[in-house]
N, C-alpha and C positions, 0 to 999 in steps of 0.2 A: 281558655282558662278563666274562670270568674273570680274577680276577687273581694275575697271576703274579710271585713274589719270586725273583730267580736271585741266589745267593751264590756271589761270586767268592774263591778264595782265593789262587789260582796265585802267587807272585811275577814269575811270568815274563807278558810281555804277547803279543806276536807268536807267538812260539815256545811258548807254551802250548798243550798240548794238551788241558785240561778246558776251558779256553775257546773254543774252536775246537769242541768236539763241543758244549757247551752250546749256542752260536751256533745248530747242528745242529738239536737238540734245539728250542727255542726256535722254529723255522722249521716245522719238522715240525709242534708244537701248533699253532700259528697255521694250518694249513689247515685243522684242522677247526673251529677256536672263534675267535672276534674275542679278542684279549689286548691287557689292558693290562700294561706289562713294567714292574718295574721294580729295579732293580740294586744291590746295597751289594757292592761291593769292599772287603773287607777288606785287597787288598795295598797298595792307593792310598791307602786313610782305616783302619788297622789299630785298635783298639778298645784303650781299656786293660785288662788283668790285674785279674781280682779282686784286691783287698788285704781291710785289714782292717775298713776302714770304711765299703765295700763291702758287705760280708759283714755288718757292723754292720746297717748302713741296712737291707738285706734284713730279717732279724729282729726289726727294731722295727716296730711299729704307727704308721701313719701318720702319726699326729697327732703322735705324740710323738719325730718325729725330730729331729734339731738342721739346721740351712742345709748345715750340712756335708754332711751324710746326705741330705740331700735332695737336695743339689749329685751328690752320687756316685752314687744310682740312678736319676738322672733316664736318664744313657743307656741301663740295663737296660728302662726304662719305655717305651721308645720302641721299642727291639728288638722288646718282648714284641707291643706294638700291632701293629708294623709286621705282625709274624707272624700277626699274628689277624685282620691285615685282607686277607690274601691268601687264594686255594684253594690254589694251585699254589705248593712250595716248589723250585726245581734249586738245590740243593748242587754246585758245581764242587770236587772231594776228590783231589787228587794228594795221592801219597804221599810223606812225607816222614822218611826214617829209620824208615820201619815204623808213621807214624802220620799221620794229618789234620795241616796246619798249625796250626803256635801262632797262627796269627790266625784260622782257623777253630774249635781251642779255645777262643779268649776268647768268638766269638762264640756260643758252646754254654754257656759258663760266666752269660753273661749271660741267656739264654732261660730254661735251669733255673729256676723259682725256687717254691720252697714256699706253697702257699696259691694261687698264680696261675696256672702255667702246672703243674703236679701237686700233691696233696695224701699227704698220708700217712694212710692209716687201718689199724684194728686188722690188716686182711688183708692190709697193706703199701703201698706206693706207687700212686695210681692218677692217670693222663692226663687234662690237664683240657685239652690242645688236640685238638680234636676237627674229622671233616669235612676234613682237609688231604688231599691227595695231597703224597709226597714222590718227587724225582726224584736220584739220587744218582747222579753223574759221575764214577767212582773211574778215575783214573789211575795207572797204577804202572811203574817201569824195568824190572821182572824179574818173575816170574812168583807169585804170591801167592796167589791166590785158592784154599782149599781147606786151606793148609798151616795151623800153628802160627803163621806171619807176616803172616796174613790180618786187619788192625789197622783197617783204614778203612772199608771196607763194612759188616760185622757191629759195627764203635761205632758208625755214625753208623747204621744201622737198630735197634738198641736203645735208643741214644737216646731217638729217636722217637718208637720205642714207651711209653719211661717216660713222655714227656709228653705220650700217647694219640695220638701219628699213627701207626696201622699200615699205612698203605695206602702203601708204600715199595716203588720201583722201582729198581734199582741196574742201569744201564749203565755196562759194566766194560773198560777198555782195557787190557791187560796188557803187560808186553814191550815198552815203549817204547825201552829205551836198549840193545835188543839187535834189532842193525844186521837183523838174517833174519827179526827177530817185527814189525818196527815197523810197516810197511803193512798188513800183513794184521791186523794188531789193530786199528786205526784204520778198517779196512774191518769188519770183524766187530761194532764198537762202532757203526757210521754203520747198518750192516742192523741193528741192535738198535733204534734210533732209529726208522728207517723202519717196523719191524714193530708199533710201539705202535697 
């Protein structure tokens, strides 16, 4: 059984369109492998913002955290498992003003974390999650990929890679809220699906 974590972030539910190709996506795996699926909506259940005792809790050694700190990375601890207990990662990434959602950010600021999910050594930063395949469902209104405002794809696959998933696959729908691109980008992203 492989298991599969799909991240939603869309705000939009019906009219979504990383949700609609994930769906896609999600269907297409399933014929070659038995999957078991399972889903964190960040637009539905959105995560809190790192603060400061967040950030605290992180940098202190276990033992010696206070309730508080403990109270505040309990949901990072949970993210990180959840992630380590999967193969399969689909990231749903519309773009939003040139960047992945604030609730896809939070859930990225929570994964990060030093010592656990990457370490730092003298030759710099190395990936301590290993073994994942990542799927990344980039949506955008206008045409991006390639330019200067290309913000979604290239973060969320270096990401990744900092915290050692390189094996990232980016199907990419472009030109959605231009009335002449929208079909046929939607049809170009759905043959991307089919060709894995």
């Amino acid at each position: 059984m492989t298991k599969v974590l799909v991240i939603q972030s869309s705000a939009l539910n019906e009219n979504s369109n990383t949700r609609f190709l994930t769906g896609k996506l999600v269907e297409r795996l399933g014929r070659d492998k038995d999957l078991e699926i399972s889903t964190r909506d960040l637009a539905a259940n959105p995560l809190p913002h790192l603060n400061e005792t967040t950030l605290g809790a992180f940098f202190t050694p276990v033992d010696q955290r206070s309730a508080e700190q403990q109270e505040a990375v309990a949901t990072s601890d949970q993210l990180v498992a959840e992630l380590q207990d999967h193969d399969i990662l689909i990231i749903a990434a519309p773009m939003y003003n040139f960047g992945v959602p604030s609730t896809l950010k939070a859930y990225l600021d929570h994964i990060a974390r030093a010592g656990i999910t990457f370490k730092y050594t003298e030759n710099g930063p190395v990936g301590l999650v290993e073994g994942k395949k990542v799927y990344v469902v980039a949506a955008t209104g206008g045409v991006h990929a390639g330019t200067p405002r290309d913000f979604v794809a290239p973060y969320l696959k270096a990401f990744m890679g900092f915290i050692g998933i390189t094996d990232v696959e980016v199907i990419q729908a472009e030109g959605l809220s231009m009335v002449d691109q929208k079909e046929a980008a939607i049809e170009q992203a759905l043959e991307a699906i089919e060709s894995i």
